[in-house]
C-alpha positions as a Markdown table, in Angstrom:
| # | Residue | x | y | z |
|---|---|---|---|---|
| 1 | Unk | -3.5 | 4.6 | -18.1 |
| 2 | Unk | -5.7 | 4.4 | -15.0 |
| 3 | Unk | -4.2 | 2.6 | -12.0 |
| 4 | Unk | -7.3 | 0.4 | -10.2 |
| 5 | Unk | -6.0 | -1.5 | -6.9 |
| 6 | Unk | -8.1 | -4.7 | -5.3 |
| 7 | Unk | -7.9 | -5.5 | -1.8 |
| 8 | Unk | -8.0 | -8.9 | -1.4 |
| 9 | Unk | -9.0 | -11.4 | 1.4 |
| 10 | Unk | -7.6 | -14.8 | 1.3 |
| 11 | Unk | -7.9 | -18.3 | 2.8 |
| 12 | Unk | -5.3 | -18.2 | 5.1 |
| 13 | Unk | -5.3 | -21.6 | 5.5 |
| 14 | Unk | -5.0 | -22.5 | 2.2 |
| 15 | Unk | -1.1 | -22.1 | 1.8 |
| 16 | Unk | -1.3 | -22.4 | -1.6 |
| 17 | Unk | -3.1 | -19.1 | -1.9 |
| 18 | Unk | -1.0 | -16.3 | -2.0 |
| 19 | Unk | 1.0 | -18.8 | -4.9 |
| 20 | Unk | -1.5 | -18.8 | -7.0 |
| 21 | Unk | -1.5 | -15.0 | -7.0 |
| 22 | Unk | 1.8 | -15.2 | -8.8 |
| 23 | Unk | 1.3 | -18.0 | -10.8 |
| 24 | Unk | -2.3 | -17.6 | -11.5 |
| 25 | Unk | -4.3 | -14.5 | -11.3 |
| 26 | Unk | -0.9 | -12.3 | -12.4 |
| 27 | Unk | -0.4 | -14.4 | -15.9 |
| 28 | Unk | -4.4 | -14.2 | -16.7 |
| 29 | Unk | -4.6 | -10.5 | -16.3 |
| 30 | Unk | -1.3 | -10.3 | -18.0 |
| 31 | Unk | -3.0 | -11.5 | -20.8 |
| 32 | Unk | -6.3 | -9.0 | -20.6 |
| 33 | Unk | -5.7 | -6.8 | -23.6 |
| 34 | Unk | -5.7 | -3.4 | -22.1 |
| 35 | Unk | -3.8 | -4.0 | -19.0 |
| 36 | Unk | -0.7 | -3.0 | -18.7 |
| 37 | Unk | 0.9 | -4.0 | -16.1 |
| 38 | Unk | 0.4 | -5.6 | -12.8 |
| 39 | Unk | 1.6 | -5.3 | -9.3 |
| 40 | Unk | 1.2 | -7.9 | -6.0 |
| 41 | Unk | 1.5 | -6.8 | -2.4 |
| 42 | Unk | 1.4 | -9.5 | -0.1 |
| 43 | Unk | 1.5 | -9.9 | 3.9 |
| 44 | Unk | 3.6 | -13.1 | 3.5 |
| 45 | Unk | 6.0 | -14.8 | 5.9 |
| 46 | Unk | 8.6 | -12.3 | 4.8 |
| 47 | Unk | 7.8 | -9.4 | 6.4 |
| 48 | Unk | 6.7 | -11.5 | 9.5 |
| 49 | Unk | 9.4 | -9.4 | 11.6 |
| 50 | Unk | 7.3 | -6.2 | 10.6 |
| 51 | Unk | 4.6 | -7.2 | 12.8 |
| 52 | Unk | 5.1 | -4.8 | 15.2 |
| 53 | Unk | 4.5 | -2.0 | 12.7 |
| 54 | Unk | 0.8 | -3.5 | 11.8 |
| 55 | Unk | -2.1 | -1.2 | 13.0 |
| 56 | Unk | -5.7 | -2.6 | 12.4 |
| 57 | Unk | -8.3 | -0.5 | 13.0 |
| 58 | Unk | -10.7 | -2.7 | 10.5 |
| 59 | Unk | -12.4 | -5.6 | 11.7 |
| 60 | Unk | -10.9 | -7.3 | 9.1 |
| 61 | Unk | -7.6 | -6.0 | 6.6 |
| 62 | Unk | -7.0 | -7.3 | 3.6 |
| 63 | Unk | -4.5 | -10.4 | 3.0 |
| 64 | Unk | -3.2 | -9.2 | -0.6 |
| 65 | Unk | -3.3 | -5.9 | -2.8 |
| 66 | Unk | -3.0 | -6.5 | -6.5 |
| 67 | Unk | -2.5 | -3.2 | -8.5 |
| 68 | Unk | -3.7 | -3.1 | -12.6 |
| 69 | Unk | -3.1 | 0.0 | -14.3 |
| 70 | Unk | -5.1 | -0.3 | -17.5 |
| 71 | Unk | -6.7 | 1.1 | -20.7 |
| 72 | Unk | -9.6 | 3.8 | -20.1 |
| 73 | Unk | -11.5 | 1.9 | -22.4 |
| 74 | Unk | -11.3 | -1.8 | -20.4 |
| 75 | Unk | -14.3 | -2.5 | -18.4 |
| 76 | Unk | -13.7 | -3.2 | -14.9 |
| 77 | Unk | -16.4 | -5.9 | -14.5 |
| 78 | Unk | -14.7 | -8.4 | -16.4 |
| 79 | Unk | -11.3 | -8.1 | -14.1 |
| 80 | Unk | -13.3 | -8.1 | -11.0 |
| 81 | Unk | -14.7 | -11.9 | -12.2 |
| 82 | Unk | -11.2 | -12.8 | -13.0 |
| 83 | Unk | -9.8 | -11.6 | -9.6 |
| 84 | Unk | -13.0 | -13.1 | -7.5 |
| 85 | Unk | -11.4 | -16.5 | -8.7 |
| 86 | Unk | -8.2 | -15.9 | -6.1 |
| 87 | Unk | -10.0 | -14.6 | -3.5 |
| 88 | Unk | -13.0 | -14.9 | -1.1 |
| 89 | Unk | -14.1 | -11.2 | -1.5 |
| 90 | Unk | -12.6 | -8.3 | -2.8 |
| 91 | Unk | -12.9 | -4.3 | -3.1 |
| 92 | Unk | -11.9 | -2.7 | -5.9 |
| 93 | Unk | -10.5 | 0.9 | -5.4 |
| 94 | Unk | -10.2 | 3.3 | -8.2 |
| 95 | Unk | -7.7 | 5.7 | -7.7 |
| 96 | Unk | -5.6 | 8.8 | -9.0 |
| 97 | Unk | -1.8 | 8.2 | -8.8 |
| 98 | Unk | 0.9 | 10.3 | -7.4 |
| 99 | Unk | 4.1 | 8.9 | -7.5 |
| 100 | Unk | 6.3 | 11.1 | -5.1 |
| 101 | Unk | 9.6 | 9.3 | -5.0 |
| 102 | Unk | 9.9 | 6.3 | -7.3 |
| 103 | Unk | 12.1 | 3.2 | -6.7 |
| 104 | Unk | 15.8 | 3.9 | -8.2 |
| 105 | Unk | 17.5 | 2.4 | -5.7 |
| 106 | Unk | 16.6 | -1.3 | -5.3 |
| 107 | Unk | 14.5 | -2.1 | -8.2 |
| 108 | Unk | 14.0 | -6.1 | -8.9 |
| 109 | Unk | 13.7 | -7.7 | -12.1 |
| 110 | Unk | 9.8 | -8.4 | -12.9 |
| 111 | Unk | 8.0 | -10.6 | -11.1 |
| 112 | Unk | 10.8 | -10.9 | -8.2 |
| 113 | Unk | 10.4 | -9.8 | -4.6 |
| 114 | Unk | 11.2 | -5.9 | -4.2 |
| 115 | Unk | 13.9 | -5.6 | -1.5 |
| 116 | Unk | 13.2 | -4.7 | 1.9 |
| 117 | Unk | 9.2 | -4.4 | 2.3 |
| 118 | Unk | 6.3 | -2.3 | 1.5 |
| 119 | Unk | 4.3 | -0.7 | 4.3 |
| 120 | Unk | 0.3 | 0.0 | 2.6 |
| 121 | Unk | -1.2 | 2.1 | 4.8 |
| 122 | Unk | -5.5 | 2.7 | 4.6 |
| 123 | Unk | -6.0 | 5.9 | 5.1 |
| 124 | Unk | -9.6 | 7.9 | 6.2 |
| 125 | Unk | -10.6 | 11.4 | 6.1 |
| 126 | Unk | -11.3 | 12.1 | 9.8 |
| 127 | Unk | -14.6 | 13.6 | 10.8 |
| 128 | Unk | -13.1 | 16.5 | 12.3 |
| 129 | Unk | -11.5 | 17.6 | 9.3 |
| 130 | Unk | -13.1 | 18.9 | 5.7 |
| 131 | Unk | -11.9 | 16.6 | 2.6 |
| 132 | Unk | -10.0 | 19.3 | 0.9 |
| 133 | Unk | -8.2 | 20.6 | 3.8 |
| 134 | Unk | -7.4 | 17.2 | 4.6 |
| 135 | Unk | -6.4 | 16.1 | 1.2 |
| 136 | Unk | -4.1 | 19.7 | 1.1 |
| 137 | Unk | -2.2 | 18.6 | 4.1 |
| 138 | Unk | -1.1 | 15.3 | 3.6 |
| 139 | Unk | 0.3 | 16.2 | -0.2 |
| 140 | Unk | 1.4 | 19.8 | 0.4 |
| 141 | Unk | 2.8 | 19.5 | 4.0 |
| 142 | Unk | 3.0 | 15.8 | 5.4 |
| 143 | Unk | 4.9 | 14.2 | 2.1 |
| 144 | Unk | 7.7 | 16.7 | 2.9 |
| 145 | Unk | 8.0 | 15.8 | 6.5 |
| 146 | Unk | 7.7 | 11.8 | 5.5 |
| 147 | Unk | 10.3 | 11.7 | 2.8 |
| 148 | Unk | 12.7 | 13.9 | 5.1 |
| 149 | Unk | 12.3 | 11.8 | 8.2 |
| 150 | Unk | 12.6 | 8.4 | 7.2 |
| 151 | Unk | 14.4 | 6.0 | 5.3 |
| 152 | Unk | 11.9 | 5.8 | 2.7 |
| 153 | Unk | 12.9 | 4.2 | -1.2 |
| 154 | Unk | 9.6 | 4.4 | -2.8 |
| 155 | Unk | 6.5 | 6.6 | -2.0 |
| 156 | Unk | 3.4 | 6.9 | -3.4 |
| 157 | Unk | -0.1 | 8.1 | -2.8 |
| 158 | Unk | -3.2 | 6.6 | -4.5 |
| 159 | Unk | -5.9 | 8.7 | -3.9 |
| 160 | Unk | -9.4 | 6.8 | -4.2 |
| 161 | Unk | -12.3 | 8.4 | -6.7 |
| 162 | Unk | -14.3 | 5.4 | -6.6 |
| 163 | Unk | -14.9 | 2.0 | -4.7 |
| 164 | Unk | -17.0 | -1.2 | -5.1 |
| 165 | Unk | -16.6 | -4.2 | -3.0 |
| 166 | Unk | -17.8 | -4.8 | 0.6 |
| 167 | Unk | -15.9 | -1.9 | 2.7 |
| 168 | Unk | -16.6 | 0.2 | -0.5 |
| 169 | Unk | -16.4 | 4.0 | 1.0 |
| 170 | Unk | -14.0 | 2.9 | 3.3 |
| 171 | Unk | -11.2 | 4.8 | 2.8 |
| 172 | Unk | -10.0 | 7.8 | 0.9 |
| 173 | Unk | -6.4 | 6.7 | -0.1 |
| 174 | Unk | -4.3 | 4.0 | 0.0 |
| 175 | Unk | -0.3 | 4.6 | 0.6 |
| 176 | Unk | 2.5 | 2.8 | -0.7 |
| 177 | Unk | 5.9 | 3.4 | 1.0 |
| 178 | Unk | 9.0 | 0.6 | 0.8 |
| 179 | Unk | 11.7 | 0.9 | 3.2 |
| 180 | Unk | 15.0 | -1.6 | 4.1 |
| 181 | Unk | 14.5 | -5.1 | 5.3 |
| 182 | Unk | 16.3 | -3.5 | 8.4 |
| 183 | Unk | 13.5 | -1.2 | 9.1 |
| 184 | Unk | 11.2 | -3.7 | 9.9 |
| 185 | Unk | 13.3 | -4.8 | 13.0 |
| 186 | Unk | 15.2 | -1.4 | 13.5 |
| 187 | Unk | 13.2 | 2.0 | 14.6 |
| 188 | Unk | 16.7 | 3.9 | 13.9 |
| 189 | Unk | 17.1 | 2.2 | 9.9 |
| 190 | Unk | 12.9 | 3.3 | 9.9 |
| 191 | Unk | 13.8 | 6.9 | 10.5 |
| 192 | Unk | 16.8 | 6.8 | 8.7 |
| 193 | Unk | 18.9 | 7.9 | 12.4 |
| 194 | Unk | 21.4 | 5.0 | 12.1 |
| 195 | Unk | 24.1 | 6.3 | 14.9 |
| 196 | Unk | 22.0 | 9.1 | 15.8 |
| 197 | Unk | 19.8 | 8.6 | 18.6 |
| 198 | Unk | 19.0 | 12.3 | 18.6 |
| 199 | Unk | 17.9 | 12.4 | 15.0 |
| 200 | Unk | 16.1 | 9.7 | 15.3 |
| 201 | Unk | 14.1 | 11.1 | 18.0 |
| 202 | Unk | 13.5 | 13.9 | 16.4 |
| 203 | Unk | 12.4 | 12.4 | 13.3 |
| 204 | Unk | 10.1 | 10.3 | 15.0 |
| 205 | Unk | 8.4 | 13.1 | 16.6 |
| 206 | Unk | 8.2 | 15.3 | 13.5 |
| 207 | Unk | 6.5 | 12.4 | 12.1 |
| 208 | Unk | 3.8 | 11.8 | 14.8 |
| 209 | Unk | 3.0 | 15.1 | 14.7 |
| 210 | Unk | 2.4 | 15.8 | 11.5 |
| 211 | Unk | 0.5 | 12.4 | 11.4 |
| 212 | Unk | -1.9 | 14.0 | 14.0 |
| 213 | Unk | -2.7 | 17.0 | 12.4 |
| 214 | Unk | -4.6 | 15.0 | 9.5 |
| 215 | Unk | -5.1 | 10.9 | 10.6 |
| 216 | Unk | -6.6 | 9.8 | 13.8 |
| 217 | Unk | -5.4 | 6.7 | 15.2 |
| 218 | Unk | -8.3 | 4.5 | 15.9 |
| 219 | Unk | -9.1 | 4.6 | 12.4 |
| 220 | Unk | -6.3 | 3.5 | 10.2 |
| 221 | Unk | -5.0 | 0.4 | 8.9 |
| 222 | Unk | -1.7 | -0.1 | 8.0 |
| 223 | Unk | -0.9 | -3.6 | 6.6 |
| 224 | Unk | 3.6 | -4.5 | 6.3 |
| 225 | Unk | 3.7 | -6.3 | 2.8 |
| 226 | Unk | 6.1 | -7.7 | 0.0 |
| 227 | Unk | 6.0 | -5.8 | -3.4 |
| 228 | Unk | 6.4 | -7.5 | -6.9 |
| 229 | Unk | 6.0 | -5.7 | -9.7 |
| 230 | Unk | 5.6 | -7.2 | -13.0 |
């Protein structure tokens, strides 16, 4: 199946919104023939702690994520219509999956709130560097030095082939990466250091550094979230 992934923008001051994700849009698509399953990240009032970890490059991030992995054969148009309904605009990203560490460790039953939270980060190609080299050092080098430096549970890298929406061309890959509730408070549960002030350090260095070498700064978005799977 092919995994598609819609950024959504919400009224925020409709608190009803993000609700009707769950109880709305999920059970329609549910219903699509050729979906097969479905996925919501939220920025709710959950990961509010993880605030400090939000980095917003955009002039406007997204308020929701909603993940469809679907038939080749299923037309994308007709979900797009569906999903306009919950939202007042949306991108859809097509993207190629890689899965580097999968969730063994606190999986939820469907439709309940994966423990701890999910950090989506939007990631560009910078200028500087050529797409391939770029794309070579983030899955050959980088995902070594991420999984081994922090207290990672779930890790995966959705690397975009095509976009349609407003910010279409935007970005080149979207990340998903959960962590412990504790992380979003704690930089020592983040880079899995607990007790060790030096390894923490260290950790934290290893991972700005390699970070360097293939993102710049000004230009990424990273977005704290809640994950339920369904």
């Amino acid at each position: 199946m092919r995994k598609v992934i819609y950024l959504l923008w919400l009224d925020t001051s409709d608190e009803e919104s993000s609700r009707a994700l769950h109880h709305g849009l999920v059970p329609i698509l549910q219903k699509v023939a050729g979906v097969g399953r479905v996925q919501l990240n939220i920025a709710d009032d959950d990961v509010a702690s993880a605030a400090p970890l939000r980095m917003q490059s955009s002039a406007s991030v997204f308020d929701a994520m909603c993940c469809v992995w679907l038939d080749d054969a299923l037309a994308t148009d007709s979900l797009d219509e569906l999903v306009q309904r919950f939202s007042i605009q949306l991108s859809r990203y097509h993207v190629d999956e890689v899965e580097r560490l999968a969730n063994t460790m606190h999986r939820a039953e469907p439709g309940v709130r994966t423990p701890g939270f999910s950090q989506v980060a939007l990631l560009r190609c910078p200028q500087r560097l050529e797409y391939q080299s770029w794309l070579s050092y983030w899955q050959s080098t980088h995902t070594t030095i991420a999984l081994e430096t922090q207290s990672t549970f779930r890790y995966v890298q959705n690397i975009v082939s095509d976009v349609t929406g407003k910010d279409a061309g935007a970005y080149h890959a979207i990340v998903e990466e959960c962590f412990p509730a504790l992380a979003m408070t704690d930089s020592a549960v983040f880079y899995d250091a607990v007790g060790d002030s030096l390894k923490q350090e260290n950790n934290m260095q290893k991972m700005i550094d390699s970070c360097i070498n293939f993102i710049d700064f000004d230009e990424i978005d990273v977005v704290p979230t809640s994950e339920y799977c369904y």
